[in-house]
C-alpha positions as CSV (number, residue, x, y, z in Angstrom):
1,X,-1.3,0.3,-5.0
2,X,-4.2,2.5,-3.3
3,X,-2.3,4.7,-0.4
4,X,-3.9,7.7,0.1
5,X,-6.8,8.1,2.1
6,X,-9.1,9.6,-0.2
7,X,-8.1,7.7,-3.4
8,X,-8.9,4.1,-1.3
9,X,-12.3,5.5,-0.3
10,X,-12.9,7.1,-3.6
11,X,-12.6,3.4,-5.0
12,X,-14.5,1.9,-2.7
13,X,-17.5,3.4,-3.9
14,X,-17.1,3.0,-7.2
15,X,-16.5,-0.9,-6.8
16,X,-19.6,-1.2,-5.2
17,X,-21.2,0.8,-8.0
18,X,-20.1,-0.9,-10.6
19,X,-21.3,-4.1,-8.8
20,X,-24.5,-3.2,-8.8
21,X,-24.6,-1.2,-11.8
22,X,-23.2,-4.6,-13.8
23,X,-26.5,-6.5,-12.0
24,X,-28.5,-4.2,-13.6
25,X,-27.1,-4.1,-17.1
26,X,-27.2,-7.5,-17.0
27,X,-30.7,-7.6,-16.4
28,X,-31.6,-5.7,-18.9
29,X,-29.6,-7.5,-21.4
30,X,-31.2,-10.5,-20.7
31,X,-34.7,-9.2,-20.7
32,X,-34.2,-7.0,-23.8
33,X,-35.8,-4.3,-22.4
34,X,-38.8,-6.1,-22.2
35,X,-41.2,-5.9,-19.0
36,X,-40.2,-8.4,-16.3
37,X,-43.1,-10.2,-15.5
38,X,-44.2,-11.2,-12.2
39,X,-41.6,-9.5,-10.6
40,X,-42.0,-6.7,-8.1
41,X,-39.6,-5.1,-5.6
42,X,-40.7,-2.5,-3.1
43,X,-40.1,0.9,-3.2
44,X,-36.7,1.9,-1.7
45,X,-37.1,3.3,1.7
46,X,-36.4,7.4,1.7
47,X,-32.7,8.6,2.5
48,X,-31.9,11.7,4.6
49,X,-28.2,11.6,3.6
50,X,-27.5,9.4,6.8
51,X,-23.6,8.2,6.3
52,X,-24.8,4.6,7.3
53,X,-27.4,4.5,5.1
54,X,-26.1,5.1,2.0
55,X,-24.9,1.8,0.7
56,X,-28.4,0.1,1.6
57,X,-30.0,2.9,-0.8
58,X,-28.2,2.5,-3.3
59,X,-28.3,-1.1,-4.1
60,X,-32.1,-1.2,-2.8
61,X,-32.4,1.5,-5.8
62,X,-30.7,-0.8,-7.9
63,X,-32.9,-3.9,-6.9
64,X,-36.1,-2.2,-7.9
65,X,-35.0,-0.4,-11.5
66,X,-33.9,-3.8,-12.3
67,X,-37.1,-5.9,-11.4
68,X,-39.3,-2.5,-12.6
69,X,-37.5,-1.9,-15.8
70,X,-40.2,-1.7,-18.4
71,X,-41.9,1.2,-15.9
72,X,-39.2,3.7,-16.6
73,X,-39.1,5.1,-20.2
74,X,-35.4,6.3,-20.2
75,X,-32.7,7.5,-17.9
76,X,-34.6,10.6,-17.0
77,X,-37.5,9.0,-15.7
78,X,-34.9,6.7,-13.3
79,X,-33.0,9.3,-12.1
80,X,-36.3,11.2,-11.3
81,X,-37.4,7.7,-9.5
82,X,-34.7,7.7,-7.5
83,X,-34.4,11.7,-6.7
84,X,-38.1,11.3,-5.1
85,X,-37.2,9.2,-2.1
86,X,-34.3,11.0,-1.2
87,X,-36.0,13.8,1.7
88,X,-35.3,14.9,5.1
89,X,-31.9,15.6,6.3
90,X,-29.4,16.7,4.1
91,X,-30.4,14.7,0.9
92,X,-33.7,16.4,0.6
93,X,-32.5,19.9,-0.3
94,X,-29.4,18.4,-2.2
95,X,-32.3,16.9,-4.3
96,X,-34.3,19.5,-4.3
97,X,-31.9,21.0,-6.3
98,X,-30.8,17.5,-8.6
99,X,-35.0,17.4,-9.5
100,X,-34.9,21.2,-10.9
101,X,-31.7,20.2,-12.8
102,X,-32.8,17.4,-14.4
103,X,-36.2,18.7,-15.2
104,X,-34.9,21.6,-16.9
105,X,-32.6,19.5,-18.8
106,X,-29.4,21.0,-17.2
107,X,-28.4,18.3,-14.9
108,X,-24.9,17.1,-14.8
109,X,-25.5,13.4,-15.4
110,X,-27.7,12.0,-17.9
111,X,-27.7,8.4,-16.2
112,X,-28.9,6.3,-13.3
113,X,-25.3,5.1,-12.9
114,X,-24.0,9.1,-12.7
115,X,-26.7,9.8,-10.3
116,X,-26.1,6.8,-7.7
117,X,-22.2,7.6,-8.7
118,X,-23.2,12.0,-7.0
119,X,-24.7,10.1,-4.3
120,X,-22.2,8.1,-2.9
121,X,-19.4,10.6,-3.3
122,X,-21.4,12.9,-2.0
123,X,-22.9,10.9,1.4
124,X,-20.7,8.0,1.8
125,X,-19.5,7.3,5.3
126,X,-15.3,7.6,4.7
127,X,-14.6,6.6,7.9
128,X,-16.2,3.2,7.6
129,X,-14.5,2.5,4.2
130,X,-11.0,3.4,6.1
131,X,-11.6,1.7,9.2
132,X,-12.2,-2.0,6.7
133,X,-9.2,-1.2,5.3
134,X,-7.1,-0.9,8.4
135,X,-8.9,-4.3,9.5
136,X,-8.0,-6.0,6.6
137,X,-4.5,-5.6,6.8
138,X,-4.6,-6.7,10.5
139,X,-6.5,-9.9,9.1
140,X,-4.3,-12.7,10.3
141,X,-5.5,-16.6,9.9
142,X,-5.1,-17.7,13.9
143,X,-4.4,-21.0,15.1
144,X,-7.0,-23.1,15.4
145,X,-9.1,-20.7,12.6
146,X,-10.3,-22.6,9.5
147,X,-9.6,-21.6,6.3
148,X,-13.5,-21.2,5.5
149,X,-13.3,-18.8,8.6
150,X,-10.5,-17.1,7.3
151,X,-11.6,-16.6,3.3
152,X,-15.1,-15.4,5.2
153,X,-13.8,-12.6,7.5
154,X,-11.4,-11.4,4.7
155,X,-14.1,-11.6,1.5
156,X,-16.1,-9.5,4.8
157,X,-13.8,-6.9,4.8
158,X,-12.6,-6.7,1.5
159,X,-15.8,-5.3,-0.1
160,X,-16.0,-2.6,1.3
161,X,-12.0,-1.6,0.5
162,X,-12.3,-0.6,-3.1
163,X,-8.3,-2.6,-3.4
164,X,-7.5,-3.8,-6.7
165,X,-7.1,-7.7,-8.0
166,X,-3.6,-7.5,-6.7
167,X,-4.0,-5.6,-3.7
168,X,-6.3,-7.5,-2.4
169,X,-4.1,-11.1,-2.9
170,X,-1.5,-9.4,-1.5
171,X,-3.5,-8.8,1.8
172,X,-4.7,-12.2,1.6
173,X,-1.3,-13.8,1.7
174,X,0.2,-11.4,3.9
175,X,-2.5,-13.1,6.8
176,X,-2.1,-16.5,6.0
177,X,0.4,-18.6,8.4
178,X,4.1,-19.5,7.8
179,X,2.9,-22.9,8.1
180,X,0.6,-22.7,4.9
181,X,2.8,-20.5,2.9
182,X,5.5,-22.9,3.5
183,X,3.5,-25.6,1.5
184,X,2.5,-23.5,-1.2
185,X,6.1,-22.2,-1.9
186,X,7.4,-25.7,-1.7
187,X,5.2,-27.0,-5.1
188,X,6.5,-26.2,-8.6
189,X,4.2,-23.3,-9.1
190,X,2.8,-20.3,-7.3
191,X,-1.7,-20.0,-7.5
192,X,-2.3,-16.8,-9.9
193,X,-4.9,-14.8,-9.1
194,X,-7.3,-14.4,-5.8
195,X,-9.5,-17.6,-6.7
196,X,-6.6,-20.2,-7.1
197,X,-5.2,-19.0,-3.8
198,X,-8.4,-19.6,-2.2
199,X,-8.6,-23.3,-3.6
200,X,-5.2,-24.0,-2.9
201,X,-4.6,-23.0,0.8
202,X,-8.5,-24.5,1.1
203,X,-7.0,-28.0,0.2
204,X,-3.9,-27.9,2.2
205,X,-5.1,-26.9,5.3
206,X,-8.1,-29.7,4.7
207,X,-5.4,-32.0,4.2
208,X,-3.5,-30.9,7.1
209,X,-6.8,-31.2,9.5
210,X,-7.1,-35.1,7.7
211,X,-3.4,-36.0,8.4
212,X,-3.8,-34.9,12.3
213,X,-6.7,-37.0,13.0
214,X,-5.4,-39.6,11.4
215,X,-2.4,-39.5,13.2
216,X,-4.6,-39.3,16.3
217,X,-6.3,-41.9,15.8
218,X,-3.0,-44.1,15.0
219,X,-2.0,-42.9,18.3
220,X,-4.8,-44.3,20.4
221,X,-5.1,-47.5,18.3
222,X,-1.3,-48.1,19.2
223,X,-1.2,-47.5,23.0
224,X,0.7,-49.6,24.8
225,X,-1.1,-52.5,26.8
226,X,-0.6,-53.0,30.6
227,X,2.3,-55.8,31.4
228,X,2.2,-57.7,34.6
229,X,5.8,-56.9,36.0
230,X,6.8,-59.8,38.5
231,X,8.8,-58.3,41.2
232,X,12.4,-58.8,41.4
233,X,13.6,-61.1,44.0
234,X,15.6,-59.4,46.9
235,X,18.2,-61.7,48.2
236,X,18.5,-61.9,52.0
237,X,21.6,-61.1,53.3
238,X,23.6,-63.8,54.9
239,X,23.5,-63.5,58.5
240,X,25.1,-67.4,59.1
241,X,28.1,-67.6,60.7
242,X,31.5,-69.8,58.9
243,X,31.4,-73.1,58.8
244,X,33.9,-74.5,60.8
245,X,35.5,-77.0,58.9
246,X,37.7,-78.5,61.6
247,X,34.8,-78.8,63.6
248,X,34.2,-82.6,63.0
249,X,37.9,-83.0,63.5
250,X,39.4,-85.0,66.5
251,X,40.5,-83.7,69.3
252,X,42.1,-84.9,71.7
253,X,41.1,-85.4,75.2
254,X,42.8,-83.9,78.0
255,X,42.9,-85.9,81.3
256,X,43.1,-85.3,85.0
257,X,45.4,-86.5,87.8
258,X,43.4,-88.8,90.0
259,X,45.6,-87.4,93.1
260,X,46.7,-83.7,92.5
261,X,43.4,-82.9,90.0
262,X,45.9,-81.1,87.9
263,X,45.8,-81.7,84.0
264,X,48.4,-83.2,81.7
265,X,49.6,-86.1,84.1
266,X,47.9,-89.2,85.1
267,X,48.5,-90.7,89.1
């Protein structure tokens, strides 16, 4: 693991050194040497030493040895190249002082790749190198963030880091979400290596998107229809009063005295 300061910026550079410097090489493997026809890259614009600026230099540097090959003769003619559009600023008396070296045979590197290697130690801007680092680590795969999203932002970030194979698979699992990891844990074997983690969580979290739609659309095919509830009839309450049952019964009459007008006698 990369934990000082110094050592992860240190990296950094040469990471994206040997990047480019591998371009290169493999260029002029594959062309044997031999001038690159119709091909022609524009000159690299000068550099002043500015912090911000020194990454674009160096791989526009790159660009054009690589599509100009058969125009330099040997390293000492790149390196020349290259120490000509460095003025102004800080770079141009560094320079200065690189040119007289390397004409009078006394320079410390003999190579384009040991030249570009003095200038990025030499101009590189630290704090930009640190502050990718700290972002990485806070990298974290939000809800409702795509993998694609995700694998972009990190792959971003992690270029400019200078971290290791395992460093940097490390920091990509460490920002992936419980829900993810818990699928990949669950199969019979873990991804190896950066690319097969990539693929991996890519497929799950496509096949998680699927299965929710899918789900949603089960949902809406599935949704209840309207019923037509009859209401419930609501008895009355009974408000009649009891049948008398001896009401058809006979009763008997009760008569008047014709004299006194007093009932239960006759005259």
């Amino acid at each position: 693991m990369l934990d000082a300061p110094d050592d992860v910026a240190n990296a950094a550079w040469e990471a994206a050194l040997a990047v480019a410097w591998t371009i290169l090489t493999n260029v002029q493997a594959q062309t044997g040497g031999q001038p690159t026809r119709n091909a022609k890259a524009a000159d690299p614009e000068t550099f002043d030493g500015s912090q911000e600026k020194t990454e674009q230099f160096v791989q526009s540097v790159c660009i054009t040895v690589t599509m100009q090959i058969d125009a330099f003769a040997d390293e000492r003619m790149k390196i020349l190249y290259v120490l000509s559009f460095m003025s102004g600023g800080m770079a141009q008396v560094w320079a200065a002082n690189k040119t007289s070296m390397t004409l009078a045979n006394m320079s410390t590197f003999n190579t384009l790749e040991g030249l570009l290697t003095f200038i990025e130690k030499t101009f590189r801007d630290l704090d930009r190198e640190r502050m990718a680092c700290t972002q990485l680590h806070a990298l974290k795969m939000t809800p409702g963030m795509t993998t694609e999203e995700y694998t972009t932002n990190f792959e971003m970030l992690a270029g400019r880091t200078g971290f290791n194979e395992a460093a940097l698979e490390d920091a990509y699992v460490q920002g992936l979400p419980q829900s993810i990891l818990l699928k990949v844990y669950s199969q019979t074997s873990l991804p190896s290596g950066m690319d097969n983690w990539k693929a991996v969580v890519h497929n799950l979290d496509c096949l998680q998107r699927g299965y929710t739609k899918l789900k949603q659309s089960i949902h809406l095919s599935q949704a209840p229809f309207p019923q037509n509830n009859t209401p419930a009839t609501t008895q009355a309450p009974d408000t009649s009063t009891p049948m008398d049952i001896d009401q058809n019964k006979h009763r008997p009459e009760t008569c008047s005295c014709y004299n006194c007008n007093e009932k239960g006698h006759l005259s």
